[in-house]
Backbone as CSV, one residue per row, in Angstrom:
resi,resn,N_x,N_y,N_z,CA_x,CA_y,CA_z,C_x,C_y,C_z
1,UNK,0.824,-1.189,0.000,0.000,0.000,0.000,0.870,1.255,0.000
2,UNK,2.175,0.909,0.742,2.956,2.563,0.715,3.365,2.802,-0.589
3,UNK,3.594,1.441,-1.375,4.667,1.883,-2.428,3.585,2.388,-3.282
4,UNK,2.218,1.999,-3.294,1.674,2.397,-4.216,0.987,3.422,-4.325
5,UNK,1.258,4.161,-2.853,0.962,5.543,-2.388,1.977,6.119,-3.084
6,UNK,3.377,5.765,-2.955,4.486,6.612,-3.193,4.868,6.647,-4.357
7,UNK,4.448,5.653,-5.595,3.803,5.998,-6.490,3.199,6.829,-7.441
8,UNK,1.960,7.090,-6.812,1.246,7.853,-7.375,1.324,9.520,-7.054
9,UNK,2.383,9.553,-5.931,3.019,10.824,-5.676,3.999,11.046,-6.164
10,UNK,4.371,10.315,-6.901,5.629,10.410,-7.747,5.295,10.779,-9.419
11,UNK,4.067,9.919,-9.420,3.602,10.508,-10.639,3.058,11.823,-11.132
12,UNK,2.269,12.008,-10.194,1.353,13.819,-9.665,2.428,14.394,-9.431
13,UNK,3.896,14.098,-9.319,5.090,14.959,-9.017,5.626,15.595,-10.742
14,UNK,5.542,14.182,-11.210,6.328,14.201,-12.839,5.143,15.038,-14.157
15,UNK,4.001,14.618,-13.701,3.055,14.681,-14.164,3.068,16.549,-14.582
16,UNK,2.626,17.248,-13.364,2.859,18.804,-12.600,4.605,19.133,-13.228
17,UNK,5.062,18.515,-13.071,6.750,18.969,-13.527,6.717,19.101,-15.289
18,UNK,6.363,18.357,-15.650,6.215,18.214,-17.469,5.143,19.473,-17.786
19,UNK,4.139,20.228,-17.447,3.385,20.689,-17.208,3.935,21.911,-17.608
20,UNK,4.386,22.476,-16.644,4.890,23.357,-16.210,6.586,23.732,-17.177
21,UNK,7.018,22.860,-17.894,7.820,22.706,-18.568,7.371,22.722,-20.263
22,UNK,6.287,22.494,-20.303,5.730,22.407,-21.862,5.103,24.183,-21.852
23,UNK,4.807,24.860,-20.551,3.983,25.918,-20.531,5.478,27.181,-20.887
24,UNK,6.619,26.496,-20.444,7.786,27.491,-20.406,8.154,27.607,-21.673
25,UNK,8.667,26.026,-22.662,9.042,25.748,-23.512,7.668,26.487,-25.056
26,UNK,6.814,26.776,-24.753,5.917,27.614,-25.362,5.531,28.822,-25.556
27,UNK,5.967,29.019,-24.319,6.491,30.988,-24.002,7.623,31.280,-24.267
28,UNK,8.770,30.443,-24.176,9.904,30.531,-25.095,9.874,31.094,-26.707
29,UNK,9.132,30.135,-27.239,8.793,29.770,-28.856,8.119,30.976,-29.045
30,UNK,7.013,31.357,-28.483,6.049,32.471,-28.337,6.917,33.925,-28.588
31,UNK,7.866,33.826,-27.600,8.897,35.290,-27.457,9.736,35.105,-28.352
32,UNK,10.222,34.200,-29.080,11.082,34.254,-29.934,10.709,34.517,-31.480
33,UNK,9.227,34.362,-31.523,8.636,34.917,-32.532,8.297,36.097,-32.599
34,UNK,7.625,36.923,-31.555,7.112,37.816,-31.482,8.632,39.070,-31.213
35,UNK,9.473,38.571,-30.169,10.928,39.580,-30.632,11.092,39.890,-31.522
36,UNK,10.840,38.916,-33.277,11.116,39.627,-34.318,10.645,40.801,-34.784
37,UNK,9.339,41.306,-34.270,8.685,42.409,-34.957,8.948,43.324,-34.196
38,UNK,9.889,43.430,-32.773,9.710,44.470,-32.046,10.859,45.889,-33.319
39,UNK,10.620,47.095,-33.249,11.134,47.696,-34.409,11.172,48.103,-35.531
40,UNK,10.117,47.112,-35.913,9.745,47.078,-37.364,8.032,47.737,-37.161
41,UNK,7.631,48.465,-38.069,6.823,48.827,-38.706,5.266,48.094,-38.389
42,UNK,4.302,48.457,-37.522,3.328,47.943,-37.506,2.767,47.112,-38.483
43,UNK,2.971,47.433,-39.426,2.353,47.031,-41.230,2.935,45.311,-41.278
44,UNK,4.038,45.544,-41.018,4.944,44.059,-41.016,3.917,43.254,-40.158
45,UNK,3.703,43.376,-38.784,3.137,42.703,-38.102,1.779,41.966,-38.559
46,UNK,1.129,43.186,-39.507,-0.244,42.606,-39.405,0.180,42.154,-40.931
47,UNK,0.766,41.985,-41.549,0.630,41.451,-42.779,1.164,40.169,-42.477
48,UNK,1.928,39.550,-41.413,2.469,38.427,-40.919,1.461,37.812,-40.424
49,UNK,0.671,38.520,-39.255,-0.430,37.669,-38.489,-1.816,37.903,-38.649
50,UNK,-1.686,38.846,-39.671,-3.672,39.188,-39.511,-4.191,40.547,-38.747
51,UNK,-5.178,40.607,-38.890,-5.622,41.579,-37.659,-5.518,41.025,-36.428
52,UNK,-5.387,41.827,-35.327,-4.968,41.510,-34.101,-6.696,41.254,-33.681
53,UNK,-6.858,40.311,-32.544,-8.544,39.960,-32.427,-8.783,40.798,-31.665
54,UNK,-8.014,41.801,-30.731,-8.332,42.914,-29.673,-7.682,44.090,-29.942
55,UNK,-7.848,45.411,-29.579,-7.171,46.756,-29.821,-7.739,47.635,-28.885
56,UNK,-6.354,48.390,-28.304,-6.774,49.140,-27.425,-6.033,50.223,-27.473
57,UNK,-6.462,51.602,-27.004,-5.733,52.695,-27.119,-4.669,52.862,-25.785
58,UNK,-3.740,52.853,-25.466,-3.052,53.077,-24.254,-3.212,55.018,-23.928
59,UNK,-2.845,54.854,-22.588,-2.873,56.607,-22.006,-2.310,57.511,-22.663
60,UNK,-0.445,56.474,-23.162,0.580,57.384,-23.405,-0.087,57.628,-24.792
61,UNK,-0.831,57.496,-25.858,-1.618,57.456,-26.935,-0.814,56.419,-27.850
62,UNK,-0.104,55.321,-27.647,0.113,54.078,-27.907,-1.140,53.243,-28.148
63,UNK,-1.008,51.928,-29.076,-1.784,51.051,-28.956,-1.276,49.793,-28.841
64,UNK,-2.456,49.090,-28.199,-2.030,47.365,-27.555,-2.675,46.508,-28.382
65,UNK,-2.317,45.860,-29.168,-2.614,45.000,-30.085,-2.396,43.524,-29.489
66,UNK,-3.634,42.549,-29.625,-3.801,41.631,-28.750,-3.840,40.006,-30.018
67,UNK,-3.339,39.191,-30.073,-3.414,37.959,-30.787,-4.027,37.279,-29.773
68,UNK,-4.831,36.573,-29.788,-5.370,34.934,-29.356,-5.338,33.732,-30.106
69,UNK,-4.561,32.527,-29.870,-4.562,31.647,-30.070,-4.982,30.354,-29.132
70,UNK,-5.834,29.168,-29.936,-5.858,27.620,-28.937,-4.943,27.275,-29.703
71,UNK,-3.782,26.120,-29.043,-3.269,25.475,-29.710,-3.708,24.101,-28.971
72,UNK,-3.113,22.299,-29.896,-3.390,21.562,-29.610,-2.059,20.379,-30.372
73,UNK,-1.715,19.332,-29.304,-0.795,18.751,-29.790,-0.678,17.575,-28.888
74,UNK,0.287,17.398,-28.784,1.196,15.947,-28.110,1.867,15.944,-27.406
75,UNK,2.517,15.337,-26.312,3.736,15.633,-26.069,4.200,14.182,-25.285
76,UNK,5.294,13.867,-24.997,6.107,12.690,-24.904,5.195,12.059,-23.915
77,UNK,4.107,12.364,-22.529,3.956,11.695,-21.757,3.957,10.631,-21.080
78,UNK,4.118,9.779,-20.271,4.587,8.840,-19.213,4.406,7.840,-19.921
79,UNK,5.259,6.997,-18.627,5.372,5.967,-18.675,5.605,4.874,-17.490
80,UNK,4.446,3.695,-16.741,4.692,3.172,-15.711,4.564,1.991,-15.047
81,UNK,5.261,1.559,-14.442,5.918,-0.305,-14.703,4.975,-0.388,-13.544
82,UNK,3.781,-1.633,-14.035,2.728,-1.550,-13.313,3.575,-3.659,-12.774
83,UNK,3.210,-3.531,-11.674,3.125,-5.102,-10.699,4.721,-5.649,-11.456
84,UNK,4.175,-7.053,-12.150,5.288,-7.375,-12.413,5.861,-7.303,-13.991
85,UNK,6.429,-6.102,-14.135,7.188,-5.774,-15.385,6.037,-4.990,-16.161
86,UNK,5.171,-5.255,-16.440,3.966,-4.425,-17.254,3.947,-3.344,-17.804
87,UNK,4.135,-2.649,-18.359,4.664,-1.134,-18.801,3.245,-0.639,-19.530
88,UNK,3.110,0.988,-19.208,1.756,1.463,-19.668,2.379,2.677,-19.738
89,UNK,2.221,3.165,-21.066,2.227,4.501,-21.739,1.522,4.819,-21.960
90,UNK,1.179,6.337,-22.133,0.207,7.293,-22.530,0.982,8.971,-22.656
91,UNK,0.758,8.885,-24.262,1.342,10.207,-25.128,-0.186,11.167,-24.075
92,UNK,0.779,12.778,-23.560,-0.560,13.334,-23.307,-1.039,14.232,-24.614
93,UNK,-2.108,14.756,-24.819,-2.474,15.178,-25.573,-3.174,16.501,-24.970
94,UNK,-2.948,17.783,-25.463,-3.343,18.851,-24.579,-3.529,19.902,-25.586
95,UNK,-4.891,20.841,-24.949,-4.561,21.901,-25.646,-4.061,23.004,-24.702
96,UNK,-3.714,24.404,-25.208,-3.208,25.604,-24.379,-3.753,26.474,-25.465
97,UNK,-3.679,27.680,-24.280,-4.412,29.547,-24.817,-2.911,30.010,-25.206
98,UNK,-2.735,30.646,-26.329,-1.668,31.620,-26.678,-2.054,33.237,-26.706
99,UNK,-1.611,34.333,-25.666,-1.984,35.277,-26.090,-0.672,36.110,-25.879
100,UNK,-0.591,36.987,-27.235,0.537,37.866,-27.208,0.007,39.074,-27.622
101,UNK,0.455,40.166,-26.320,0.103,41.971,-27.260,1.728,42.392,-27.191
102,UNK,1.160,43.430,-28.326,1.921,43.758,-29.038,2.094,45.237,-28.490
103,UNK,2.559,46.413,-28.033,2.409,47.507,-27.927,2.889,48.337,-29.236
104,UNK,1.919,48.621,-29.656,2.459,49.931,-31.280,2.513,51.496,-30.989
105,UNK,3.685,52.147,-31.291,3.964,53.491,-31.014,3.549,53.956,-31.863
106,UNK,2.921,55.606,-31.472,2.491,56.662,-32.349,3.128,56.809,-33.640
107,UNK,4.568,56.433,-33.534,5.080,56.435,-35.073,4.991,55.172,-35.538
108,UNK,3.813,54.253,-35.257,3.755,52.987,-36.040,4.891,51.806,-35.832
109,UNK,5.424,51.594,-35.074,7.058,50.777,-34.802,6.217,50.003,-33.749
110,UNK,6.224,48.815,-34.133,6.093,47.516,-32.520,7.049,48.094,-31.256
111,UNK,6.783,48.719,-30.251,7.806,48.803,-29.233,7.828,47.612,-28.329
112,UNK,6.917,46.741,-28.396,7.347,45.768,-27.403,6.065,44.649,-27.134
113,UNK,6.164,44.011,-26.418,4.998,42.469,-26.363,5.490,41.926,-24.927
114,UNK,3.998,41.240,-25.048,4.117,40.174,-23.646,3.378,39.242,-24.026
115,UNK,4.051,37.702,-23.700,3.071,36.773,-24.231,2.809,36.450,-22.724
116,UNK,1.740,35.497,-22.697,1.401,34.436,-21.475,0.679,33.053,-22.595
117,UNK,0.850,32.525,-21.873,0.704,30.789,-22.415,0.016,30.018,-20.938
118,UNK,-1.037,29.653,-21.251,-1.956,28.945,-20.286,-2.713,27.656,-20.508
């Protein structure tokens, strides 16, 4: 009974750890795309991604240009040696929210972005 307590706390350990590692490894990817436009010309941006699905005027008279994305995929998930020798895999399969704004300056230039990945 302990081991199979200790177990399944081991799994809810790996489980939460991969998690949390696919959410980083996506905000990575996320910022490394979106760095490219910081500088360049609003025009670039939206001819790359579309209209932005949100827009907002900021105080400084800047605007915040908002992308939303679902994404959906795969990823390596577990694997666990059940009694004697038995092995049980399962690829997880998940989706996540992508949202990145964009901040655009009065002279039209991307000054900057923030993604979050959820």
């Amino acid at each position: 009974m302990k081991t199979l307590k200790t177990t399944a706390i081991l799994f809810l350990t790996v489980a939460l750890v991969g998690c949390a590692s696919h959410q980083q490894i996506m905000s990575e990817r996320l910022s490394q795309s979106a760095n490219a436009f910081v500088g360049k010309n609003a025009d670039d941006l939206l001819k790359a991604k579309g209209p932005p699905d949100a827009t907002a005027r900021l105080s400084s008279g800047e605007q915040l240009w908002t992308y939303r994305a679902t994404q959906a995929g795969t990823r390596k998930g577990w694997t666990m040696t059940i009694g004697g020798g038995g092995k049980r895999h399962a690829p997880d399969y998940m989706t996540w929210r992508e949202n990145t704004n964009f901040v655009i300056g009065a002279d039209g230039l991307v000054k900057s972005f923030t993604v979050a990945v959820e």
